[in-house]
N, C-alpha and C positions, 0 to 999 in steps of 0.2 A: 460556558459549557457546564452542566448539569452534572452533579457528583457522578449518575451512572454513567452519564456518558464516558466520563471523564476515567470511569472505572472498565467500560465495552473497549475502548480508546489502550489503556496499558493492556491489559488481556491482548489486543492484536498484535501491537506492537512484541510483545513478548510471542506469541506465538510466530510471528514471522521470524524474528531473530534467533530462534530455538529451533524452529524446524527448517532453515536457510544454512542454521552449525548442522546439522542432524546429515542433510543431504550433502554438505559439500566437503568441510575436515570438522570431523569432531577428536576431541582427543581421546585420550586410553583415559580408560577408571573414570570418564563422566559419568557413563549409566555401567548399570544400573543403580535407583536412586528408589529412594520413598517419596510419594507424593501423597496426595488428596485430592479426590475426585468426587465431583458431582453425580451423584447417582438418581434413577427417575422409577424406583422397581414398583410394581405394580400388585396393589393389595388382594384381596380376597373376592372384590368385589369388584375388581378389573378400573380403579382409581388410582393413578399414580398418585405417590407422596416422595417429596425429594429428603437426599439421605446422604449423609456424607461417607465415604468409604478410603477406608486406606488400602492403597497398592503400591505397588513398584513399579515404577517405570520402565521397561528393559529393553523397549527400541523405538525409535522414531522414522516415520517414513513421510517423501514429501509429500505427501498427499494429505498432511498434516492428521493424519492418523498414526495410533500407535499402538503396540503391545505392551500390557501389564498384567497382573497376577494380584486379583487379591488378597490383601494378607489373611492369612489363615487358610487358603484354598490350593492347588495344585494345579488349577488350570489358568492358562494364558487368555485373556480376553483384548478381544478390539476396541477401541476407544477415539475419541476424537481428544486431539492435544486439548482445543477450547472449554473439555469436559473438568479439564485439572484446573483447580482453585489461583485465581490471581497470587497468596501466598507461595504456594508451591511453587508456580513458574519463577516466581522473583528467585525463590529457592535453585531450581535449575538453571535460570540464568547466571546467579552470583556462583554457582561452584563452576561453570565453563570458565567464566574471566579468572577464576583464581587458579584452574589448572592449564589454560590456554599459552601454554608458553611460545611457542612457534604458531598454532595453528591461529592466533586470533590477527596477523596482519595475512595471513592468506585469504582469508576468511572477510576480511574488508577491503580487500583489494577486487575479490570475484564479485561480493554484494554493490560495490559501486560499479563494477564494470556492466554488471545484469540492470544497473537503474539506470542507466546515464551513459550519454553519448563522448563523455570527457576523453582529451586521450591519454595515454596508458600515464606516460610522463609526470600528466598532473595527477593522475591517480597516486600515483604512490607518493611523489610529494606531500600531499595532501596525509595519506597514512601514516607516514613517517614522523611528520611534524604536528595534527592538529587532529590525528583519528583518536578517541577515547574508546577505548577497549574494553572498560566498564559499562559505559552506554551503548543500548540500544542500536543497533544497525538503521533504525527509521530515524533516529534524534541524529546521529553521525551524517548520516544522507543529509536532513535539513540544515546542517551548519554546511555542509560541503557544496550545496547550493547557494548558501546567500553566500560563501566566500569566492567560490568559483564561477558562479554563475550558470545556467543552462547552457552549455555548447551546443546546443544541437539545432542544427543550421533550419531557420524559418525564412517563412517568405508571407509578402502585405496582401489582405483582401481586403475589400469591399464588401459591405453587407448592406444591404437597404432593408427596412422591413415596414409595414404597414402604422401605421401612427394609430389608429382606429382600433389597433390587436395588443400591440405591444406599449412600456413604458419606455421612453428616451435612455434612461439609462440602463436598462437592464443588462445584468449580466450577461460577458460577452460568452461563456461557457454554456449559459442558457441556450443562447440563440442558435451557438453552432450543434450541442446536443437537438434541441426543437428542430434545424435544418435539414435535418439528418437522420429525423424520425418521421418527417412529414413536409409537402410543399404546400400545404395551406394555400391550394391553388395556384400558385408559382408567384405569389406576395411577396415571399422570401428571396433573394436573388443573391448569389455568394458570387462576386465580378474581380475579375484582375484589377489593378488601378488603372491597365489602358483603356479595359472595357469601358467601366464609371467614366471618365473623360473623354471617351466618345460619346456617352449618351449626354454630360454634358453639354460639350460642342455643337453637337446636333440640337440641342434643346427636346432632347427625348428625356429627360430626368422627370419624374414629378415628384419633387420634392414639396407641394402640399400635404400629400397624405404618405409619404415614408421618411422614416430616419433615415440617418448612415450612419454607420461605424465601419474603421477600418482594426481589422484583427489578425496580428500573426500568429501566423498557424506555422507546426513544422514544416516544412518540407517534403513532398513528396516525391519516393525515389521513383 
């Protein structure tokens, strides 16, 4: 991954974890706070040029907008959270974990319960023992997956796709995204495993010109 990316990549992660405390417990005396924001103001000549500006942070809203005040001025302006400098957010995220006394196993208990189908039991197990309250809510999430695994109950398809359109191994994410946005004249075929062993059986397959793959997908209620 590519330094920016690598840098678009923390910026999210920090804006989800920031504005997910924001909406759900944040504690007392986190904000208001000073940050630095990106600013785009527009010259004489109707030419933006970017500018750095200091304000104050004074509320976060889920909609990942916020209200701040820049310094020196008396009025409240709207902002998008992603406008404030990756420094700064590091900045607001390290003062929640260091005031976060109570609020930060709440606050990882609702964030797993909103991503994942886990049940409650192992949620808190999980917080209790192996959630770091310092990282990340997305970095917390990825260890809580590779330890616990996705619960969330799937079931097997069949996919056939045309040999002549597509490569053998192509990603299975691909194909169900591409399925799903188009039938490429019904090439594509997404079958139960009874179905596929019927046309087996029957010797209706044509396996000359399509793959298979078989793909668990969740479950649909």
């Amino acid at each position: 991954m590519r330094p920016g990316e690598q840098e678009r990549e923390l910026q999210r992660k920090l804006v989800d974890s920031i504005v997910f405390v924001a909406a759900n417990h944040q504690p007392e005396n986190w904000l208001p706070m000073k940050v630095t924001v990106i600013e785009y103001p527009e010259d004489e000549n109707g030419e933006e040029h970017q500018r750095l500006a200091e304000c104050m942070l004074k509320e976060i809203f889920e909609s990942e907008e916020c209200c701040m005040r820049e310094i020196g001025t008396a009025t409240d302006e709207p902002y998008g959270v992603s406008e404030i400098i990756n420094k700064s957010l590091i900045e607001v995220w390290e003062k929640y974990t260091h005031i976060c006394h109570k609020e930060w196993r709440r606050n990882a208990i609702a964030y797993l319960k909103a991503n994942t189908k886990a049940p409650e039991s192992i949620i808190d197990a999980f917080v209790d023992t192996q959630w770091n309250k310092e990282e990340l809510f997305a970095d917390n999430l990825k260890t809580f997956n590779e330890c616990v695994g996705n619960t969330e109950e799937k079931e097997l398809w069949i996919f056939t796709y045309p040999i002549d359109h597509f490569d053998r191994d192509i990603l299975d994410e691909f194909i169900v995204d591409w399925y799903n946005r188009s039938d490429n004249d019904g090439r594509v075929r997404k079958m139960t495993v009874d179905e596929f062993l019927s046309l087996l059986n029957d010797e209706m397959f044509d396996d000359v010109h399509n793959w298979v793959r078989a793909i668990e997908l969740p479950k649909t209620k």
